[in-house]
N, C-alpha and C positions, 0 to 999 in steps of 0.2 A: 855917484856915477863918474866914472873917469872917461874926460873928451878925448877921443881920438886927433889931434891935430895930423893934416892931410902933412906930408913931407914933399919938401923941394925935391928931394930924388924921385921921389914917386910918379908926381906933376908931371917932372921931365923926361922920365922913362921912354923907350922905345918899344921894350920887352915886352910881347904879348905874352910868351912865357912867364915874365916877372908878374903880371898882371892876375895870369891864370894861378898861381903858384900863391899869390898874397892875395888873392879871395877871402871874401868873408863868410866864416863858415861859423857864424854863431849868434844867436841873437844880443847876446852880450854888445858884442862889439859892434851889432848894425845899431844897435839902443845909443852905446855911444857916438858913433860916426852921425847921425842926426839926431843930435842933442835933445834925447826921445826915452821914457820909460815904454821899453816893449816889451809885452807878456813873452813869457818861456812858453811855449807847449811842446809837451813831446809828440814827434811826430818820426813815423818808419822813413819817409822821403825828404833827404836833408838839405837842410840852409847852404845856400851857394848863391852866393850874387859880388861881382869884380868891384873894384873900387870906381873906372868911370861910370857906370853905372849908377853908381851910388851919389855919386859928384849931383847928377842931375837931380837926384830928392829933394823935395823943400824939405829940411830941418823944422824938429817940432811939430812936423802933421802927421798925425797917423793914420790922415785916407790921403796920402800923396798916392797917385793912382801908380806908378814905379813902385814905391814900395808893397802896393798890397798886390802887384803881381809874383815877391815873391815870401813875403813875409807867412808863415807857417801859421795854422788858426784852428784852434779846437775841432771844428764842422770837419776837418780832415781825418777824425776818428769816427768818425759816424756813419754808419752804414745805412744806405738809401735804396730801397727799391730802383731797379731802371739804370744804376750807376753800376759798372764793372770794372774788371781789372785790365781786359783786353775790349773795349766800346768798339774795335773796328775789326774783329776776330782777323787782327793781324797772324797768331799764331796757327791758326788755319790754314794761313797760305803757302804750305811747304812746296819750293819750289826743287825739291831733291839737291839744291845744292846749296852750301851754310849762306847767309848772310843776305842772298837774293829772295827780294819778295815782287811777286807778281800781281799785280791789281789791274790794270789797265792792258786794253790791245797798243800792241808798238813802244812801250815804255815797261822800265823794270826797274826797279829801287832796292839800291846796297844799304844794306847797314853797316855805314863802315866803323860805327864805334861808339859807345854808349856813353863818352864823356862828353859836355857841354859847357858852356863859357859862363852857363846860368841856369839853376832851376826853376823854376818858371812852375808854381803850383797849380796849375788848369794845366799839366801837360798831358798827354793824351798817351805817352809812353811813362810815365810816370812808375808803372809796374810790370815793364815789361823786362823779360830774363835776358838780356844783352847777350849773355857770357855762352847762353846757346844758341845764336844766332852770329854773334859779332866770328866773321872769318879769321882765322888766322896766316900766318904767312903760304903752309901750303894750300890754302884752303882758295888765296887769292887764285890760283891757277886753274884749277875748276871753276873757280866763279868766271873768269874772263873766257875759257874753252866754252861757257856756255851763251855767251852773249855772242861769241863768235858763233856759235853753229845756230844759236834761232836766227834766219836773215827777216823773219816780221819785227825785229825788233829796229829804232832807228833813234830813239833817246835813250840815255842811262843816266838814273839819278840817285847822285851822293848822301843820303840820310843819314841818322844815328839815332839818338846822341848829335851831334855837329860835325858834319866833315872836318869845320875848320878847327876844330881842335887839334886832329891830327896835324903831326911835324911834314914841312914842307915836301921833304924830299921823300916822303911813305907817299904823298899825294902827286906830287911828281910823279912817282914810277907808276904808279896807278893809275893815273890819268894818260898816261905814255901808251900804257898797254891798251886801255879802251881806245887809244888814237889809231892804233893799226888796225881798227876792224871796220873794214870801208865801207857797210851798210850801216854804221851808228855815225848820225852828223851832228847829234845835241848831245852835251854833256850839260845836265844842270846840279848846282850843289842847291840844297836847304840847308842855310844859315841863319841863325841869331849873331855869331861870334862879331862881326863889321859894327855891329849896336851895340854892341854890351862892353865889347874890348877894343875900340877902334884902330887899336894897335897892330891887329892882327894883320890889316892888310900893309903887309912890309913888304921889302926888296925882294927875300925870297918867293913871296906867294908871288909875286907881281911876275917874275920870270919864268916860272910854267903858265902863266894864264896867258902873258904873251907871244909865249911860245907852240902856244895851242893850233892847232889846224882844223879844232872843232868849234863849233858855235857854240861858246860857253853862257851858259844861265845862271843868273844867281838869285836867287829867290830869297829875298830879307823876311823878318819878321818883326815887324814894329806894330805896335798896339796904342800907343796915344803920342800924339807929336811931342809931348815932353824931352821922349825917347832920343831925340836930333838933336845935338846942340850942333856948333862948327867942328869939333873932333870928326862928330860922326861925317860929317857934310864933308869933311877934307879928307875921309877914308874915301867914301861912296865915288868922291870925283874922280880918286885913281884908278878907282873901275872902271868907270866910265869913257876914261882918257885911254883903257888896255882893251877898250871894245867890249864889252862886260855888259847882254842886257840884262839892266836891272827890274827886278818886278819884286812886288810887299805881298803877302800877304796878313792878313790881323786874324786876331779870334773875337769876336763879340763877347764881352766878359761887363757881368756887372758892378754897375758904380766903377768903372774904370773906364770904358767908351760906349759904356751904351745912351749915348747923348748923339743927336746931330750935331751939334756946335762942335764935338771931340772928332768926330768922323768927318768933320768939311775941312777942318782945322787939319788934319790928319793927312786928307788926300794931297790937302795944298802945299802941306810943307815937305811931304814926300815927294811931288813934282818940281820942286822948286832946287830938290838937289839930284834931279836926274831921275827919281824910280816909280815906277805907272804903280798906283792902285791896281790888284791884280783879285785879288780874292779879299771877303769879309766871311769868315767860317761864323757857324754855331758852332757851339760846343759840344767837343765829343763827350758824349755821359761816359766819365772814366769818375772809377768811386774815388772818392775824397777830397773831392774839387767840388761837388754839387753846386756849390755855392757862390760858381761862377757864372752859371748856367741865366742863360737869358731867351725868352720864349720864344717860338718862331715868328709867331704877331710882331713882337714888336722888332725883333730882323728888319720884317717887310714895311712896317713902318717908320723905321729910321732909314731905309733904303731910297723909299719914295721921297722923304723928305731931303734928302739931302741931293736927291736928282733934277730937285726944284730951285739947288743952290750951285751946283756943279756943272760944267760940262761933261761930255756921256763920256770920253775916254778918260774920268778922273771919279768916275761911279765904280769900286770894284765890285761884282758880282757875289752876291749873298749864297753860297755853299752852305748842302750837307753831305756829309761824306756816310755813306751808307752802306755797311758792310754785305758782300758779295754783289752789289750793281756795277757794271759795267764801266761807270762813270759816277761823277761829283755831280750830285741833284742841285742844279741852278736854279734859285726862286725866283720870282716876280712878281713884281706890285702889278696888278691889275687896274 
């Protein structure tokens, strides 16, 4: 097996480009980068995970809970009753114009783009068709003519794929355009890329967010405090410091957080660099992840228990997201 040595340019980079670009797109080379024999399997949904990322693995284990959130594994061949390809009949939701989907009163969600800083095997978009839904350049102009003329609406939020993948200045002029429509006061992105690429929050993003006139949202998604080191803690602050509220949400995933001690551990070190526990999901049943799945029992019981270790505003709220309700079904420990 040939070791990957990490390089001093690498280390030192600023390029989140450089980052996204020198991905690791093969199990070969994750086997090497954590001095690790790891199985090949073919799989349709491929290997992508950034090198800081990878930084945070312990070497030599192969239940480091980061690695097995994206490392590829036979069960993703296998076809399970109750697991589908659309678990939230997103493709259902045509809202007559590309890219917008409609789930909620007063809120609307862009797909702006089916690339991500990370594949993340439990994804719940894992087999969805991007290339018919993702807008293209004329396509943006209908989209924003339509947020302008519904005035019930008053949030728009940036999906994919990763907003933050897209190049600054595509996100600039989009954000620009959702700023003149004076019934929308929240812009929120869903983002991975601030965790996986902490690179990404640079000078450029930094000058549309504070250039914003909107109350910007950014919604992370971290899954076990591993996920933090100071990289990410020195990205999150410059959010912080451009007025940026931050909120997490996780996905309940097993043998990776399905522990109280992972989830108390979790809320605390995510408060510790500015972002509220916001949401704990179950898992969307999307087929060839089954094997993430963790029951709703015991949701409620690592809920309760860590409520007994937490203060209440650092308990994030146990979701299921249930295709055609109105809203995200909230659980509770009784």
């Amino acid at each position: 097996m040939t070791i990957i040595t990490l390089s001093e340019d690498r280390l030192q980079t600023n390029s989140w480009q450089w980052q996204l670009q020198n991905a690791i797109r093969s199990v070969d080379k994750l086997s090497a980068a954590l001095e690790i024999e790891l199985p090949e399997v073919p799989v349709s949904f491929p290997l992508l995970v950034p090198l800081p990322f990878v930084d945070r693995m312990a070497k030599r284990d192969p239940l480091d809970p980061l690695l097995l959130q994206v490392l590829p594994r036979d069960e993703e061949n296998h076809d399970v009753s109750g697991y589908r390809t659309d678990p939230l009949d997103e493709m259902d939701l045509d809202s007559g114009t590309k890219g917008l989907i409609q789930k909620y009163h007063g809120r609307v969600l862009i797909i702006t783009t089916g690339a991500c800083g990370v594949n993340c095997r439990y994804c719940f978009r894992r087999h969805f068709p991007y290339a018919d839904y993702q807008p293209n350049q004329d396509d943006w102009i209908s989209l924003v003519d339509h947020i302008r003329d519904d005035r019930s609406l008053n949030e728009v939020i940036l999906s994919g794929g990763d907003p933050l993948a897209m190049k600054d200045s595509y996100l600039a002029s989009l954000i620009s355009s959702i700023e003149q429509i004076k019934h929308i006061d929240t812009i929120r992105l869903h983002t991975r890329m601030p965790v996986v690429i902490p690179q990404r929050i640079c000078d450029e993003l930094l000058d549309w967010v504070t250039a914003s006139n909107k109350k910007l949202v950014f919604v992370l998604h971290v899954n076990h405090p591993n996920e933090i080191d100071d990289q990410v803690a020195n990205s999150i602050s410059r959010l912080r410091d451009a007025n940026v509220t931050l909120l997490n949400q996780s996905v309940l995933l097993k043998n990776i957080n399905d522990t109280a001690q992972t989830l108390t551990e979790l809320s605390r070190r995510l408060f510790s660099i500015g972002v509220l526990p916001y949401y704990l999901h179950l898992f969307d049943p999307v087929s060839g992840a089954q094997h993430f799945d963790v029951a709703e029992e015991t949701g409620l019981r690592l809920i309760k228990e860590i409520t007994g270790k937490l203060p209440g505003y650092l308990v994030p709220r146990l979701a299921r997201e249930v295709p055609g309700s109105d809203a995200k079904l909230t659980l509770r420990t009784t």
